[in-house]
C-alpha positions as CSV (number, residue, x, y, z in Angstrom):
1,X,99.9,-142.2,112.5
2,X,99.0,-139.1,111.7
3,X,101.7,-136.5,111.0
4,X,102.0,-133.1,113.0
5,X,100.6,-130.7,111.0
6,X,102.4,-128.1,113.2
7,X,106.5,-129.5,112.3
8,X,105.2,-129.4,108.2
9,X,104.7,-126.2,108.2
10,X,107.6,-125.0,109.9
11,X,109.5,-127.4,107.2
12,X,107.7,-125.5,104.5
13,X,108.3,-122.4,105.9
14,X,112.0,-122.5,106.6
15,X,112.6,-124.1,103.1
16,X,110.9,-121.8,101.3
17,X,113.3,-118.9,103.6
18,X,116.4,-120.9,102.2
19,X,114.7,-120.8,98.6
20,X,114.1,-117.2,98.8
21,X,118.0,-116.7,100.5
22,X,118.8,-118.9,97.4
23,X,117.1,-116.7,94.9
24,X,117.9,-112.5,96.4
25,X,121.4,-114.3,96.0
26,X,121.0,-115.2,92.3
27,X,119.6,-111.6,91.9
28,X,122.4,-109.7,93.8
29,X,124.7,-111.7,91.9
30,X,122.9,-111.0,88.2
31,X,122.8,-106.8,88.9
32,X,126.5,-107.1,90.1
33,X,127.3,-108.6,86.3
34,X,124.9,-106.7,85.1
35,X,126.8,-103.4,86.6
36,X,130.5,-104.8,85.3
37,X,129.0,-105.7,82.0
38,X,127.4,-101.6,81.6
39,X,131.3,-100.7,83.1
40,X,133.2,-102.6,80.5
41,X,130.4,-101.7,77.5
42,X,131.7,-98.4,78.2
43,X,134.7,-98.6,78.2
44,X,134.3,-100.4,74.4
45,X,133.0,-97.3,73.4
46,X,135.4,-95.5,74.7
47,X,138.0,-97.4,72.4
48,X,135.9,-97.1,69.5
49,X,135.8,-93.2,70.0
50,X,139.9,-93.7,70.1
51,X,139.8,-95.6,67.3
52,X,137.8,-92.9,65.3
53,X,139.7,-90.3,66.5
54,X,143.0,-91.8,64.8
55,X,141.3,-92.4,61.7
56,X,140.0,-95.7,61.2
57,X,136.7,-96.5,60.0
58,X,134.5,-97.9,62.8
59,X,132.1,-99.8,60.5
60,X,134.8,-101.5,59.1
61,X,136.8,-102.3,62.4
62,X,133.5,-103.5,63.9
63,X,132.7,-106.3,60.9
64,X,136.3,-107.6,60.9
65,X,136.1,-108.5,65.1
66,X,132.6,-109.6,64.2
67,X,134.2,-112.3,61.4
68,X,137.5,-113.3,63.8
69,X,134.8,-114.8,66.2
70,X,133.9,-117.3,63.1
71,X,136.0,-119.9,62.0
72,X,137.6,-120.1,58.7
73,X,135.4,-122.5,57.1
74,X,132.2,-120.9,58.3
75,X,134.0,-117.4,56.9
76,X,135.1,-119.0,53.9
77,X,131.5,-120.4,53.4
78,X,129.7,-116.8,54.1
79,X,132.4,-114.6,51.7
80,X,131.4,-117.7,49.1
81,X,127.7,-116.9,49.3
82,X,128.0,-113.6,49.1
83,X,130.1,-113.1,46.1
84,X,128.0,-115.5,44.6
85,X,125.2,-112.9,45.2
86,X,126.8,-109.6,44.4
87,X,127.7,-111.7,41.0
88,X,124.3,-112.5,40.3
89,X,123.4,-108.8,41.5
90,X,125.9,-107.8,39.1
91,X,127.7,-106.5,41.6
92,X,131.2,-107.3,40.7
């Protein structure tokens, strides 16, 4: 039995269609984020502006939302170390 060489192709054809349906979609969908992400990026910046503007230190602001994504015992752990250096720096 020999298989019709005509029918695989078309297989191959129209799955490689749904792949490339399948993949434009994962694209679209990637640049919409991508698009949201720039949108809200900005408007972070535009809060840090605000946040200037009234005074507070940026730097300072941007290091404390930077340590409220660790957890206390990885924060504890990383003040620990550091002391520890800026002791041995003479730091302190």
């Amino acid at each position: 039995m020999s298989e019709n060489p005509t029918s695989k192709s078309a297989d191959v054809s129209s799955s490689e269609g749904v792949a490339a349906d399948e993949l434009r979609q994962f694209i679209e969908r990637i640049e919409r984020l991508e698009e949201e992400k720039a949108g809200i990026g900005g408007d972070i910046k535009e809060v840090f502006q605000e946040l200037r503007g009234r005074g507070f230190d940026v730097k300072a602001v941007r290091t404390l939302i930077r340590m409220r994504k660790k957890d206390h015992s990885e924060r504890q752990e990383e003040e620990a170390i550091l002391d520890l250096y800026m002791q041995a720096l003479g730091m302190v």
